[in-house]
C-alpha positions as CSV (number, residue, x, y, z in Angstrom):
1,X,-4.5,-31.8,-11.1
2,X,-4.8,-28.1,-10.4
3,X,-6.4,-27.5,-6.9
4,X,-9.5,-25.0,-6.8
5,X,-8.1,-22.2,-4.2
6,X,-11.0,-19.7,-4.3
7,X,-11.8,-19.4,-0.9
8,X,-8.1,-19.1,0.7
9,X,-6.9,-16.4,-2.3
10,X,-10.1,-14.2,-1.3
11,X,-9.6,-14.3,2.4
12,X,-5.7,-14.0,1.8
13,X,-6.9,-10.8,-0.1
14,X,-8.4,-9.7,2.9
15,X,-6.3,-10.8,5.3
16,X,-3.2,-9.0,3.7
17,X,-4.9,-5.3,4.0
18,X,-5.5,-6.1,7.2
19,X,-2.2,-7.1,8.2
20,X,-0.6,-4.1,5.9
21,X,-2.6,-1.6,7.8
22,X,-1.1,-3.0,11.0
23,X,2.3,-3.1,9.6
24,X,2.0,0.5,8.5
25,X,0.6,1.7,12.2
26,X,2.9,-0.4,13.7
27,X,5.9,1.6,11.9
28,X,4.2,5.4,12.5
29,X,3.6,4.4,16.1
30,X,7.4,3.1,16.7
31,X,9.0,6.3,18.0
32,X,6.6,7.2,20.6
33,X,4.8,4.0,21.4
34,X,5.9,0.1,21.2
35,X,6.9,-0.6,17.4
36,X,8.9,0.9,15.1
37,X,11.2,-0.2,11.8
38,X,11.8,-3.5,13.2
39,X,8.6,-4.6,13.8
40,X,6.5,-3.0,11.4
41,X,9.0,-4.9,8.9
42,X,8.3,-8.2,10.2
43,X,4.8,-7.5,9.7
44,X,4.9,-6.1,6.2
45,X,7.4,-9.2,5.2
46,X,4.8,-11.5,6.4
47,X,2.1,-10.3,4.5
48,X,4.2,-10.3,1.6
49,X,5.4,-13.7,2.5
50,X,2.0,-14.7,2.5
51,X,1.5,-13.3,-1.0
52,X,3.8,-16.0,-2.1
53,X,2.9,-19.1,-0.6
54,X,-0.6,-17.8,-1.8
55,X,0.0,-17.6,-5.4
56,X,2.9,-18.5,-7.9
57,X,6.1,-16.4,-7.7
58,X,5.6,-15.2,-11.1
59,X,2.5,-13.4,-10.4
60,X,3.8,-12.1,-6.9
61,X,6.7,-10.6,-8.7
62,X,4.1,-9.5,-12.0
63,X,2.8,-7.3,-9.7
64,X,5.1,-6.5,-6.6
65,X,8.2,-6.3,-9.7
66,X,10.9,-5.1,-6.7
67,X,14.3,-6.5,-6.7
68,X,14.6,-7.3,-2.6
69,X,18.0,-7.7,-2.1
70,X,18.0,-3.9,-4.0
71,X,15.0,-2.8,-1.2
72,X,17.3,-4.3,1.5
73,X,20.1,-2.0,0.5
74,X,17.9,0.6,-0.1
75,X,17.1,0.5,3.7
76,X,20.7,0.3,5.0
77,X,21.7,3.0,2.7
78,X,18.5,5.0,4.0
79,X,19.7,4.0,7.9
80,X,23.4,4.6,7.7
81,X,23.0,7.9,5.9
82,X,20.6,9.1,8.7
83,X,23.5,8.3,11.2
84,X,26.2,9.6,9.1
85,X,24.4,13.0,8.2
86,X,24.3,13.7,12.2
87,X,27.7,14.3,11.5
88,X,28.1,17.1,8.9
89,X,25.8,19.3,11.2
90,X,28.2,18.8,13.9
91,X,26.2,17.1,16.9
92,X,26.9,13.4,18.2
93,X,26.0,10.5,16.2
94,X,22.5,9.4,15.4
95,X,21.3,12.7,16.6
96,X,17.8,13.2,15.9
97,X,16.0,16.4,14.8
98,X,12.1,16.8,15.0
99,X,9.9,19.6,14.5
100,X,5.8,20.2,14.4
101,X,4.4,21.0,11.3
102,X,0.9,22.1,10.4
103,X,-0.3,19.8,7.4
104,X,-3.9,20.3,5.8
105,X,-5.8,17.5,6.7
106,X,-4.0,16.2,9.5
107,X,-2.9,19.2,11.3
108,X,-0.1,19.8,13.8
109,X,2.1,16.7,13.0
110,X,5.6,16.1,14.7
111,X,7.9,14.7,12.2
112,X,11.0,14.1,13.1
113,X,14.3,12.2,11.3
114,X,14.1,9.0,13.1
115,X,11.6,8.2,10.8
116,X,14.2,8.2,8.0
117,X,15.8,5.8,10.2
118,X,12.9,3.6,11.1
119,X,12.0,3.5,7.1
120,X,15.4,2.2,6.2
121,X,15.5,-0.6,9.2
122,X,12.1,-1.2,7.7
123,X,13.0,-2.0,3.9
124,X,16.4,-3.5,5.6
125,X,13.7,-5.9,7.1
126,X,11.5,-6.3,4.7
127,X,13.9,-7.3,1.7
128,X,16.2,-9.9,4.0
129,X,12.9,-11.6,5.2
130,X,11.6,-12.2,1.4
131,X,15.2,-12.7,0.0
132,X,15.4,-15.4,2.9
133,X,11.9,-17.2,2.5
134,X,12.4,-16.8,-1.6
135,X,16.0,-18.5,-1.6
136,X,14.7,-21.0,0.4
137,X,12.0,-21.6,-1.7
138,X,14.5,-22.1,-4.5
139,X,16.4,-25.0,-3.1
140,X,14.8,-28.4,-4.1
């Protein structure tokens, strides 16, 4: 007997955006307010997470095709390099450097390369969380 889900897969619909948006402000707002990689990853893993116990894993993975455990490495590679690069410029590890820009649209923006970092613990996040819940899910 197949079990008639409409009402939880349109408010999961919903309640996803909403808790992407506060995973993405959670990450921008990390390196001058409370936040950051780290927990903006938690948040975006959940939503994803909740993707999955949602629907089937075949149609989370028909349209979210990503290979975690390759977005995991993606995101230590993108954090280690960061650290590592602060070396060939000749200044003490995990040196940052920042600068303001004026962007159309936004205008004067400080950018800075801890956000390099922050994406990378990010994806490290993100892809351990779903590689966790998903291999979990596998054991019967």
């Amino acid at each position: 007997m197949k079990i008639n889900d409409v009402i939880l897969r349109t408010v999961v619909k919903m309640v996803v955006f909403i808790i992407l948006t506060l995973g993405v402000y959670l990450f921008f707002a990390g390196h001058n307010a409370p936040g950051g990689g780290f927990i903006g990853g938690l948040v975006l893993g959940s939503a994803i997470v909740l993707l999955y116990l949602t629907y089937d894993i075949e149609t989370v993975h028909n349209g979210m095709p990503f290979d975690f455990k390759k977005v995991a490495a993606l995101g230590v590679l993108l954090a280690t390099g960061t650290a590592i690069a602060s070396i060939f410029f000749n200044v003490p590890f995990l040196t940052q450097a920042d600068r303001y820009f004026d962007l159309p649209l936004l205008g004067e923006t400080h950018l800075s390369t801890v956000m390099i970092f922050e994406a990378g613990v990010a994806l490290t996040v993100i892809g351990t969380l779903v590689t966790i819940i998903l291999s979990i899910s596998e054991d019967e």
